[in-house]
N, C-alpha and C positions, 0 to 999 in steps of 0.2 A: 351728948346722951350717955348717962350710965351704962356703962359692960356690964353683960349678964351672962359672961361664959362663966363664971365660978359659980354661978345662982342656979342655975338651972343642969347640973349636969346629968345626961342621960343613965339609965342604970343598965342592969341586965336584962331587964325586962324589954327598955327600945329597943338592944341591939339584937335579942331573939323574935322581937316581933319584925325589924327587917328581913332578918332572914328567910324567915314565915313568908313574906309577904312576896318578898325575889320568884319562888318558885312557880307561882303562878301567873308572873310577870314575864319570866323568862319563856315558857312556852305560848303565853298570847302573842308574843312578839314571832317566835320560830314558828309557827304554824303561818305566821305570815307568808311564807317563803319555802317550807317543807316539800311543798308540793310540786317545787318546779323539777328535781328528780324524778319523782315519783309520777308522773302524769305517762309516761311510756308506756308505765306497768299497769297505772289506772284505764289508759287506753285500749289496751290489750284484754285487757278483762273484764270490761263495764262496754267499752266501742261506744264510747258519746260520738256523737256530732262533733261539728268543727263548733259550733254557738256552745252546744252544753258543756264541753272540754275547759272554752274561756269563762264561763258561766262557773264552773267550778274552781277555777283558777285566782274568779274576782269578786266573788259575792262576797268573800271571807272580807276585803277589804271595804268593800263598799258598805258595808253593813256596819263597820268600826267605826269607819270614817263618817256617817250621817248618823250614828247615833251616842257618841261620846258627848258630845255638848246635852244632849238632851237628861243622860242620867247621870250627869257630872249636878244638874241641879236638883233630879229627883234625890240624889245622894243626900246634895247640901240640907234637903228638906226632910227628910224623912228615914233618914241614918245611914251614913255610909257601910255600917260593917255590916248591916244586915244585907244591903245591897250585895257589898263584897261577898259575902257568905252564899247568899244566893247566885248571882253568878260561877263563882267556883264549881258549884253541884250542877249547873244549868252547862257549864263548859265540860265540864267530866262525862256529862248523860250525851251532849251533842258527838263528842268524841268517840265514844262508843258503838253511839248509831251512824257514826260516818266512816267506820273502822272495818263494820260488818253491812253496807248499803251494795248493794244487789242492781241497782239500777244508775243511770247516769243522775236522772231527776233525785232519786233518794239521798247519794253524795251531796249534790245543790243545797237539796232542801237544810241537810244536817249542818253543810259549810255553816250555811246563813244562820242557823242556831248559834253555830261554837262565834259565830260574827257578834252576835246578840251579846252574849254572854264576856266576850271581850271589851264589848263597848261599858259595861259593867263594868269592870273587875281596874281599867286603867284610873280612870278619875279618884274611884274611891280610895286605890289602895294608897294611891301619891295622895291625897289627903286623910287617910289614915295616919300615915307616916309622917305628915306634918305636925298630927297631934301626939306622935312619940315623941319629941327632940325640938325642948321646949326653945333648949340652945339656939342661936342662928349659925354659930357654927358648926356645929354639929348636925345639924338638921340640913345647910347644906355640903357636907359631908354623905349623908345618909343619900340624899337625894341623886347627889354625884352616885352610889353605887347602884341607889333604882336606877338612874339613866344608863348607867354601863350595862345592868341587865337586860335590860330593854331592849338596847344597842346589840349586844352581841347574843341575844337573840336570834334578829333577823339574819345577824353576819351568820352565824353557824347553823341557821336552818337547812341549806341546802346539802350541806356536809354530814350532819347527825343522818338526813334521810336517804341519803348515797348510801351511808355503813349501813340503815336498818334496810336499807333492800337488798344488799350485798347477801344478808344471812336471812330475810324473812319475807314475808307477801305484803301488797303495797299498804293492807289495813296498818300495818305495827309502825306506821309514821302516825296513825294517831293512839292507837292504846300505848303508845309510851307516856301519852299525858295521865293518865289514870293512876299509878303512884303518888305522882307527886304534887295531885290534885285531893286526892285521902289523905294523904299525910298534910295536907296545908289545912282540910277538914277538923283533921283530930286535933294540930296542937295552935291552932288561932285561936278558939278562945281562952289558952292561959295569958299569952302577951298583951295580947289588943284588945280594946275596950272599944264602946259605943260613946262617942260623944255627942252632948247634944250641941246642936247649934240652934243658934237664936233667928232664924231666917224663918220670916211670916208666910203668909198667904198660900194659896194653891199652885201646884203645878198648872200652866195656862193651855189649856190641851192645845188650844188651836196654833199656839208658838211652839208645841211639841211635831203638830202634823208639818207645817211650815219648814222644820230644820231638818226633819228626814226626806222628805219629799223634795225638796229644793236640791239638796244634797246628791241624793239620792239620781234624780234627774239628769243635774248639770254632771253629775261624772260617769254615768251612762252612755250621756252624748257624746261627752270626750271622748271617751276610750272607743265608742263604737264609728264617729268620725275617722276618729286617728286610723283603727284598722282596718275600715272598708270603704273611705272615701265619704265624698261629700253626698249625702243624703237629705231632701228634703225635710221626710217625716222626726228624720231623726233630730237634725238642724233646731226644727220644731221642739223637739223634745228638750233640746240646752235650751232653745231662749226660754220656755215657760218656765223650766229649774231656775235659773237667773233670777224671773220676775219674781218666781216664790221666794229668794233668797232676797232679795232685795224687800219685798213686801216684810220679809222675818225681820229684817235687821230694821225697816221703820216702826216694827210692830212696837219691840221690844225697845226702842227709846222712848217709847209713851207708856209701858207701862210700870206699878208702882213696882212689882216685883219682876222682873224681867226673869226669861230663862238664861238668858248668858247678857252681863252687863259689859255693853261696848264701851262703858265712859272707863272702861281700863286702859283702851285705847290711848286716850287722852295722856299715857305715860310716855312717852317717844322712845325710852331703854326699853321697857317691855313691848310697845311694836315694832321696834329693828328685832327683838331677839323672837318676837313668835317669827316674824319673815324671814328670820334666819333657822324657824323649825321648819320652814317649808322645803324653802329654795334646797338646801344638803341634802336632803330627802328624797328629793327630785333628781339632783345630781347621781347622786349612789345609786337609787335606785335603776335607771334608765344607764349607764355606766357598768355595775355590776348585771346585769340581765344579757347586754350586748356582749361584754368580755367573756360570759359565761359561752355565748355561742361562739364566739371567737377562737377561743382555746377547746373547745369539744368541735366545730364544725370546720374549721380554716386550719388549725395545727391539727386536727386527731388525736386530741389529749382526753384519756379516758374519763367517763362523769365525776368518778371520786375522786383522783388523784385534781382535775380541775377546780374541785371545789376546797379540796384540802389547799391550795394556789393561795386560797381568798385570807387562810387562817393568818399570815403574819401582820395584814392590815387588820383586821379583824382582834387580835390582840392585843395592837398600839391602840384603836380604838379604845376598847374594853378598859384598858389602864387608864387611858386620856381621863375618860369622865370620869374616874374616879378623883384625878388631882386635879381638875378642872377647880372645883371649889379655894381651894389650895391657892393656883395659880393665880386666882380671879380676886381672892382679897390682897394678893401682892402687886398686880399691874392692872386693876379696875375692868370695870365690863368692856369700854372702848374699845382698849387695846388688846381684851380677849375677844372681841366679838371681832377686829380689824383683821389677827391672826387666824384666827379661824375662816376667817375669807381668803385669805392671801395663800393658807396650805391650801386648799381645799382645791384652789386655781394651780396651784403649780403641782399639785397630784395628777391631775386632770390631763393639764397639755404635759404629760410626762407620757402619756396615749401617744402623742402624733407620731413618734420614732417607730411602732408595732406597725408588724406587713404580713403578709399573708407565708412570707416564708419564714418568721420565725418572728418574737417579741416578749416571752415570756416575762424575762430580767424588767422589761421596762413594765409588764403591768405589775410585778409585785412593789415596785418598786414606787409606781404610782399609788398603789393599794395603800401602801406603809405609810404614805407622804399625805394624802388625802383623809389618810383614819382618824390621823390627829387632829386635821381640821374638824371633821365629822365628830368625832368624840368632846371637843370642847364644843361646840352646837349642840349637839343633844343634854348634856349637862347640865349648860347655860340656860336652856330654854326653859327646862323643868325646873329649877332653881328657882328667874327669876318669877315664871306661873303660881308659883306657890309662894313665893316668898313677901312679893311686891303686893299682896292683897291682907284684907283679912281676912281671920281662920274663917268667919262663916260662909265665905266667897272661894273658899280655897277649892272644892271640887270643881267651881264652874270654872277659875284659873287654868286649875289640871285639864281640862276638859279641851281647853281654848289649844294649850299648847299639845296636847296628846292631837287633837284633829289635826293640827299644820302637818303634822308628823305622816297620818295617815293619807292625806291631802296631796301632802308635797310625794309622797310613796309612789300613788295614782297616777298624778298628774305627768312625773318623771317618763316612766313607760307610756303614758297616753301620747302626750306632746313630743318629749325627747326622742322615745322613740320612733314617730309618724317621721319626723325628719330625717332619721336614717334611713327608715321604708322610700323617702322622696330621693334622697341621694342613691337608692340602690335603686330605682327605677331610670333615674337619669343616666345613671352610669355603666348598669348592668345590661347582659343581654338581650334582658326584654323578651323571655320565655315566659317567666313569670314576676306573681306581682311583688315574694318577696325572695330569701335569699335561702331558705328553707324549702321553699316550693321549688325552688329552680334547682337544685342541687340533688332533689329527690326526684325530677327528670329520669328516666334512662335514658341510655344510650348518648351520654354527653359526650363531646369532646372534651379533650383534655384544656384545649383552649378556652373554650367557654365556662369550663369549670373554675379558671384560674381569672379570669372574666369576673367572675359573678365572687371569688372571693376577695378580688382587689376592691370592688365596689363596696362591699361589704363592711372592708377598711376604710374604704374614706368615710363612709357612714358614719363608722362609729369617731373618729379622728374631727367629722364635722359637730358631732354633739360634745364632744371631750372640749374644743372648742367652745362653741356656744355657754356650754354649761361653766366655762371657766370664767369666759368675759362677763356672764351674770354674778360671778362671785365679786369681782372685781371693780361693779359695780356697787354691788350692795356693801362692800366693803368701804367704798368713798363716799356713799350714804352714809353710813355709819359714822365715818368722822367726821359728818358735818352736822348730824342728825345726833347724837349721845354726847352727852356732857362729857368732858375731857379729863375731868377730876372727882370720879364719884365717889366716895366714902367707900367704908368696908363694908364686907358682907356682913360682918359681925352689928355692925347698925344698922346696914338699912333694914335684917332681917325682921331686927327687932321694932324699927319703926313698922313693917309693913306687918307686922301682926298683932298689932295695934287696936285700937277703938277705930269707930269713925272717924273721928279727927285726927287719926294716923295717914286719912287715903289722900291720895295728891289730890282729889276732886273739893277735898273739903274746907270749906272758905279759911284761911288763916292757917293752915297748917303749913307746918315746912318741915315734912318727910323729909327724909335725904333722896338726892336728887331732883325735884319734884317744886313745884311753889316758884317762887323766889329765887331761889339757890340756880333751879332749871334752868329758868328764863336769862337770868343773865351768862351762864355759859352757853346759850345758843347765838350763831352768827346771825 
């Protein structure tokens, strides 16, 4: 295949429309997690419920997470920049009214707005920026530093809203988006343009109601399983989400224009690396959640100086996906996707050594060791979602791999955590149901207190576990499953943005990877 790094190089114009683009990237991601701070302060001054508290906590995610795929197609259809444009102003307005909300219901309500407004702004903007950086190396470059924004995001959500409560009241964890939400306002329309794309037909409402409501459902049931036990109505509530997702995903192989096209599937490098957007996702998240109480509830280590703990993985991170791209044209996805399993596991069980009397050294040290696995994941997935398709398919790509993201977030805490709740039930006093409630007790014994925080440890030491033997898994999937010798990024970029007869589905083609070439390096 002809090189087109000298043909196409990016100007001034791509590298200020990324810039552009990062800022409003960076805080849909941090808002993901700002809050877990600030819920004390939110508590104290609004008094939700124990429902509306997590109501507040999760709508923001559950709202990303069931409606990314859906306007990843309205985008492909109907212009991403305007979509992007209008989200931006729809995240600014939500922001503001969740800044100054009065009421527990009112926070909820605006969450699920700025939730809205996020599930906008991700698909589009990562296929915005596919049409900056016509290069494939450069564009996965570009993409490398979307994903590290995204990525250290979430890492420094908790830490940026530790410092704004330190000096301000709990609203100014959201009007700090409001700067840098006008300014991505004012100067987006000089870098970035509207492209059209060539993508037919209507958005299919009823494949629209399908992906949020299925969605929507099934990680309702999850998370409200996980936290309050086995319920039948609620039980009820996951199987129907299931059947509508299963009903979505038959829909959409019958029709001509689908809202998310699963014959991407059919790529094996692009489904190890969406399942590799999941699974780290999950990992970190239910990992970082637990350590957090770990270090503020079992050591007594104050909320900021705990979260500022997180910044040195959080950094290796943040660089990772930058040279991800880098790394990934010198040792093939394989061995960057094997790697990134293999830290991710040994960040992990670098947890077992932490006890209730001390462990700090080993979680940074875990944090450090797991970031890099974490960071070439994130990278990786964004890269290949956008690269592996064509341009008119690229938001519903974005879209696929942005959801595993929010998906794998969800499920982390839902799943991961219910399994520490079962080990702290098994093993603790048995005052209360979790480790939080039992500690907030009066009148404890010093015994049962040291009780209830050794269980607490194995908790999290049983998911640092778990969570490692699934990396370690997917990781020997991976090298039986992904060809062993794939071309550079510099071609396949350029195969996958291609015509029709660029896409591995289409009869005669021999994309790299993909055809021919695929089939015989598989065992």
């Amino acid at each position: 295949m002809k090189r087109t790094t000298d043909i196409h190089q990016p100007g001034p114009r791509a590298w200020l429309g990324l810039a552009v683009i990062l800022g409003p990237v960076l805080l849909v991601a941090m808002d993901g997690s700002v809050l877990f701070l600030a819920m004390p302060k939110v508590t104290e001054a609004l008094a939700p419920t124990a429902g509306q508290a997590l109501w507040a906590l999760d709508i923001y995610g559950f709202v990303v997470g069931s409606l990314l795929i859906t306007f990843g197609g309205i985008g492909d259809r109907y212009g991403r920049l305007k979509l992007l444009m209008s989200g931006v102003a729809l995240f600014g307005l939500a922001s503001l009214g969740a800044a100054f909300a009065s009421s527990p219901d009112t926070l909820i309500t605006f969450r699920a707005l700025m939730g809205l407004a996020g599930a906008t702004l991700l698909p589009s903007a990562l296929a915005v920026l596919g049409e900056l950086f016509a290069d494939p190396r450069q564009r996965a470059q570009a993409i490398g530093i979307f994903a590290a924004a995204f990525a250290a995001g979430f890492a420094i959500g908790p830490a940026v809203g530790g410092q704004l409560l330190s000096h301000f009241w709990w609203g100014s964890v959201f009007l700090v988006n409001l700067p840098v939400l006008v300014l991505f306002l004012v100067l987006a329309p000089f870098p970035l343009r509207e492209v059209a794309t060539s993508r037919t037909g209507r958005i299919d409402v009823l494949s629209t109601v399908q992906s949020v409501a299925g969605l929507l459902l099934t990680i309702y049931a999850v998370k409200h399983l996980a936290a309050e036990g086995w319920s039948t109505a609620v039980a009820a509530v996951g199987v129907a989400g299931l059947a509508v997702l299963v009903w979505f995903v038959r829909r959409q192989l019958t029709l001509e224009h689908p809202l998310i096209d699963f014959r991407l599937f059919r790529d094996r490098v692009f489904t190890v690396a969406i399942i590799t957007g999941l699974l780290p996702l999950a990992a970190w998240s239910a990992t970082a959640y637990l350590s957090g109480v770990y270090l503020q509830s079992v050591l007594g280590i104050p909320i900021l100086r705990a979260a500022l703990l997180a910044l040195p993985g959080a950094l290796l991170l943040t660089v990772t996906c930058i040279v991800t791209p880098m790394l990934v044209a010198r040792i093939g996805k394989r061995t960057a996707l094997v790697t990134c399993h293999l830290l991710v596991a040994a960040g992990l069980l670098l947890l077992l050594p932490v006890a209730s009397s001390g462990g700090v050294g080993w979680y940074i040290a875990s944090t450090v060791l797991a970031g890099v696995g974490y960071g070439i994941s994130f990278s990786l997935v964004a890269e290949t979602a956008v690269a592996a398709v064509p341009a008119e398919r690229a938001g519903s790509a974005a879209a696929i791999a942005e959801t595993s993201n929010e998906l794998g977030n969800a499920l982390g805490i839902a799943l991961l955590g219910s399994l520490s709740v079962l080990v702290f039930r098994l093993q603790g006093p048995d005052l209360a149901g979790t480790f939080g409630e039992t500690v907030a007790l009066p009148g404890l014994a010093q015994a049962v207190v040291d009780q209830a925080q050794d269980a607490f440890v194995t908790g999290l030491r049983v998911v640092a576990v778990t969570a490692a033997l699934l990396h370690i898994v997917l990781g020997l999937l991976t090298l039986r499953r992904v060809p062993k010798s794939p071309k550079s990024l510099e071609d396949e970029g350029g195969a996958g943005r291609g015509g029709e007869g660029d896409r591995p589905e289409a009869a005669g083609a021999e994309a790299p990877g993909s055809g021919g070439e695929r089939e015989a390096a598989m065992p």
